[in-house]
C-alpha positions in Angstrom: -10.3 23.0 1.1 -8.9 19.9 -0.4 -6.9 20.5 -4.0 -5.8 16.7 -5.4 -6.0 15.7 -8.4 -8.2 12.8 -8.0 -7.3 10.9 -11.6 -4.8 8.2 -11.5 -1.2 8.3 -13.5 -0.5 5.1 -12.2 -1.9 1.8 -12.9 -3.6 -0.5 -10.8 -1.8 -3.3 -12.0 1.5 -1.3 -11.4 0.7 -0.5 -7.5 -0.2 -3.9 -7.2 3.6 -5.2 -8.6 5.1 -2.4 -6.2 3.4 -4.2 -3.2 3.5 -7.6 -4.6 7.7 -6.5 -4.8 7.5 -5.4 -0.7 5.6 -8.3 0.4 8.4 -10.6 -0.6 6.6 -13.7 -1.0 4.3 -15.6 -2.8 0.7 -14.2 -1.7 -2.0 -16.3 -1.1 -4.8 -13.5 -0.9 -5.1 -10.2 -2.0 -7.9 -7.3 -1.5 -7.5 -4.3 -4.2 -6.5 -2.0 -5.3 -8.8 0.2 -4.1 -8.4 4.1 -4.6 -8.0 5.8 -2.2 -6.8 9.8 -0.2 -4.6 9.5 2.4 -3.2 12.2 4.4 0.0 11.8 5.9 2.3 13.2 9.0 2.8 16.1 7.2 -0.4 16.9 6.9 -0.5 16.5 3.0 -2.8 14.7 0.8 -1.9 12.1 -1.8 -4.0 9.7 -4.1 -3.0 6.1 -3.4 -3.8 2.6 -4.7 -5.0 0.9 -1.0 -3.7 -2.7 -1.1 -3.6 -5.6 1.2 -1.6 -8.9 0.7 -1.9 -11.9 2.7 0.2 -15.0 3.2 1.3 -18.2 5.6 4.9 -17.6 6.6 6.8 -19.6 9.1 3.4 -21.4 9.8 2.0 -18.0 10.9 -0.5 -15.5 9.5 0.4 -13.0 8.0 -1.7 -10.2 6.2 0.1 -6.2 4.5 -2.1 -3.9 4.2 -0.3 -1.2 1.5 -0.8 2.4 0.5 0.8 2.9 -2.9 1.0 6.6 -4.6 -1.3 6.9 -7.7 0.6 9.4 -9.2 4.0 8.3 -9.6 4.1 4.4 -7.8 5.7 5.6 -4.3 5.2 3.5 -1.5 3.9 5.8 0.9 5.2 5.5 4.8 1.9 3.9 5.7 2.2 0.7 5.8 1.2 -1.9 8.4 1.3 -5.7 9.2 -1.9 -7.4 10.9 0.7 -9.9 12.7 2.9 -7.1 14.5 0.7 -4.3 14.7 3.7 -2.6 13.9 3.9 0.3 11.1 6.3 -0.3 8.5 8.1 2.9 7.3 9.5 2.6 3.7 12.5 4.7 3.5 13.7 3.3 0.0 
């Protein structure tokens, strides 16, 4: 029962700026993109460029894994940090 389109408007080098962007720092590793459908809260589907950045900050680990839209380059509300176990929500 699941309608997506499953053919990319966005770039993977363009998802990979917009994370490169949140990350907000140099990144020593990355993994992806890899394409991926997501569902969110809502219960909707979306298309998204999976993405994880990894870095030394502060003399501590730290790895970001990211969910980018396909279709228009949103950040989707699904991010999370391997260091906090936290989930990030990206309001902007």
């Amino acid at each position: 029962d699941l309608s997506l389109d499953t053919k990319p408007r966005m770039s993977e080098s363009s998802s990979m700026a917009t994370a490169m962007r949140e990350f907000a720092a140099v990144a020593e590793r990355t993994q992806g993109p890899s394409l991926v459908v997501v569902k969110q809260d809502d219960g909707e589907y979306r298309l998204a460029h999976y993405i994880t950045l990894s870095a030394f900050a502060d003399g501590k680990p730290r790895r970001t894994h990211y969910f980018v839209d396909a279709h228009n380059g949103e950040l989707l509300p699904l991010t999370f940090s391997d260091r906090t176990g936290t989930r990030h929500e990206h309001l902007k």
